[in-house]
C-alpha positions, 0 to 999 in steps of 0.5 A: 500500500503506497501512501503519498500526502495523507492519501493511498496512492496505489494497492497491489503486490510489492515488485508492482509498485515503485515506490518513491525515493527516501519513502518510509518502508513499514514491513509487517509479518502476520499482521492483516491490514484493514481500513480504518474503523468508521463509527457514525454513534459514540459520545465521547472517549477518553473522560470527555463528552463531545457535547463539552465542544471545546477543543482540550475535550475534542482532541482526548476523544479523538485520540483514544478512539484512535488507538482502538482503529476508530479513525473517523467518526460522527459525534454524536449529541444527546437530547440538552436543553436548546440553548446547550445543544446549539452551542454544543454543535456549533462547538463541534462545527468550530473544531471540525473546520480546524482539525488536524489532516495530515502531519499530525503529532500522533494518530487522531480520529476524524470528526466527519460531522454530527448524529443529532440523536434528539431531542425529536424523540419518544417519551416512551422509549426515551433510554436515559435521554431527559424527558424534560428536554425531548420535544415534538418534531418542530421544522423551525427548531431543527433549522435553528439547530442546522444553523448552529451546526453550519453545515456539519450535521449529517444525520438525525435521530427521529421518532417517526410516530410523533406529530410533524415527524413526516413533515420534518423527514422531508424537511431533514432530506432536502438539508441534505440528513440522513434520517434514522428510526430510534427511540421509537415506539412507532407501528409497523404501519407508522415505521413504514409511512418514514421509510417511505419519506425518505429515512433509511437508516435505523440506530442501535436496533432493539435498543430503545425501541418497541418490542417485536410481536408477532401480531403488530411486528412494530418499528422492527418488522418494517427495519428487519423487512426494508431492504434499503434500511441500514440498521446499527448494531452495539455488539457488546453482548450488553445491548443485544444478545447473541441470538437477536444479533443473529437474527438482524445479521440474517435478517439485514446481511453483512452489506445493510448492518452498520457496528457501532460502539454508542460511547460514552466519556468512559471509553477508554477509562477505568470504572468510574463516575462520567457525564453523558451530555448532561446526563451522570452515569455510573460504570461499573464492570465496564457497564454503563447505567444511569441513576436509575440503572437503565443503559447509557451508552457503553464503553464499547470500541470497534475492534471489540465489536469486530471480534465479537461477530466473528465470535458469532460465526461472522466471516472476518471480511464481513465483520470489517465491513461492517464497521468500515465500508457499510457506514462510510457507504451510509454517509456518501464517503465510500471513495474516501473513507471504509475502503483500501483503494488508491484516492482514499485517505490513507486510514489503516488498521493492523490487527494481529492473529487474535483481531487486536489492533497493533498499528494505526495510521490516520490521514497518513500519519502513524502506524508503528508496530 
């Protein structure tokens, strides 16, 4: 692999490639080389939220999530207060026009934009999101919070049941969103009437949502049945268990299920005391909770997640795609991220005979062994 300026100029067997004069020559023996890890839900690493939005919290984040193969990544909010939010993503904006490309000091994850998840979701089937912050789909709240992100917001969360929410898909679409099914309590019939508006894309399926039933399948049986929906998967063994792991893989394919880790400040951090968005949340064993002992994120990393599907019986090809080429495909950027090809940016991962990362490179930049 011939990386040239933060970019992979060429892939193929050694005596096909010249390499330039003077170029730095890494050689690997029984290692496997994939793209960089592409995760489009996590909330912080490293002891910080990406909600705090100030660089000294940013650039910790980014460098843990590094150092597990995550290198680019969508930050993701919580449902906060309007005011909180906006300056929250328009921190976010700030630094992702100011983060380091190539000739970084050390190997650091790319912010490609932001997940809004929240607050345009259900009550019900909030998760550990605020009730008092969750409001009804509003097309002039939504405008409000775009403009705070300038342009970076790259895909939202919504419950399609809640009055406005089909109005507001199509107002989302024409901005250029992704629109995803989450905390949710919607029908099959009212799951169905958003994907045909236009959302595509479900988060952290059976996590906060309406249970499956064999009567009123719910927002599962139109996610599980809708060939052009993506759908994510937090494979910690926490969130889903294996069977119901399985049955999305076989229900969706490799090609149509996105890993995500959905983490929090704790990543990377020993047991402990964090902050998700405004929310306290206790770690304990590794297990994210809230004060009332319900879920909060996890302090899940993608390499784990890969070799938790392998463990299921995933081939090691699927199970890398399904945290590279399948989310950077979800957000248009399959040329340039989640591939090893020539014109892709030179993100690439090592991983060793038990798929435990032993080397990053981010834009080019990194890679010891």
């Amino acid at each position: 692999i011939l990386v040239e300026d933060g970019k992979i100029a060429a892939v193929g067997q050694r005596s096909a490639i010249l390499a330039p004069a003077g170029a730095r020559v890494h050689k690997t023996t029984g290692l496997t080389v994939v793209p960089g890890f592409v995760d489009v839900h996590i909330h912080g690493a490293g002891g910080h939220d990406v909600m705090e939005a100030q660089p000294d919290a940013l650039a910790p984040v980014a460098s843990t999530l590094a150092r597990t193969g995550t290198t680019s990544f969508l930050a993701t909010t919580v449902t906060a207060p309007v005011d909180s939010l906006c300056r929250s993503v328009e921190g976010i904006a700030g630094y992702m026009s100011h983060q380091p490309s190539v000739g970084q000091s050390a190997p650091t994850a790319e912010i490609l934009g932001i997940h809004l998840e929240g607050p345009f979701i259900s009550p019900v089937r909030r998760g550990v999101h605020p009730s008092a912050w969750i409001t009804l789909p509003s097309v002039a709240l939504l405008k409000r919070i775009l403009d705070a992100a300038k342009g970076s917001a790259r895909l939202m969360t919504l419950a399609p049941e809640l009055p406005g929410a089909l109005e507001l898909i199509t107002v989302a679409r024409q901005a250029g969103l992704i629109v995803a099914l989450g905390h949710t309590d919607a029908t099959y019939e009212e799951a169905s009437a958003a994907i045909a508006r236009g959302a595509c894309h479900a988060v952290h399926v059976f996590n906060a949502m309406r249970p499956f039933s064999h009567r009123e399948t719910g927002v599962l049986g139109a996610i599980l049945t809708s060939p052009e929906v993506t759908a994510e998967l937090i494979a910690d063994g926490v969130h889903v268990d294996p069977p119901a792991m399985r049955l999305l893989l076989s229900s969706k394919g490799a090609s149509h299920v996105l890993l995500v880790s959905d983490g929090t400040a704790a990543t990377g951090m020993p047991d402990g005391q964090y902050r998700l968005g405004e929310i306290e949340v206790t770690v304990k064993e590794g297990i994210c909770r809230n004060s009332e002992g319900r879920l909060a994120g996890s302090t899940l990393t993608l390499d784990r997640a890969i070799r938790n599907v392998v463990a299921l019986g995933v081939p090691l090809a699927q199970a890398v795609q399904m945290a590279t080429l399948n989310p950077a495909r979800l957000l248009g950027l399959e040329k340039k991220k989640g591939v090893l090809a020539p014109g892709a940016d030179a993100d690439l991962v090592l991983l060793d005979e038990n798929l435990r990362v032993a080397g990053v490179m981010t834009r080019g930049f990194g890679l010891a062994t």
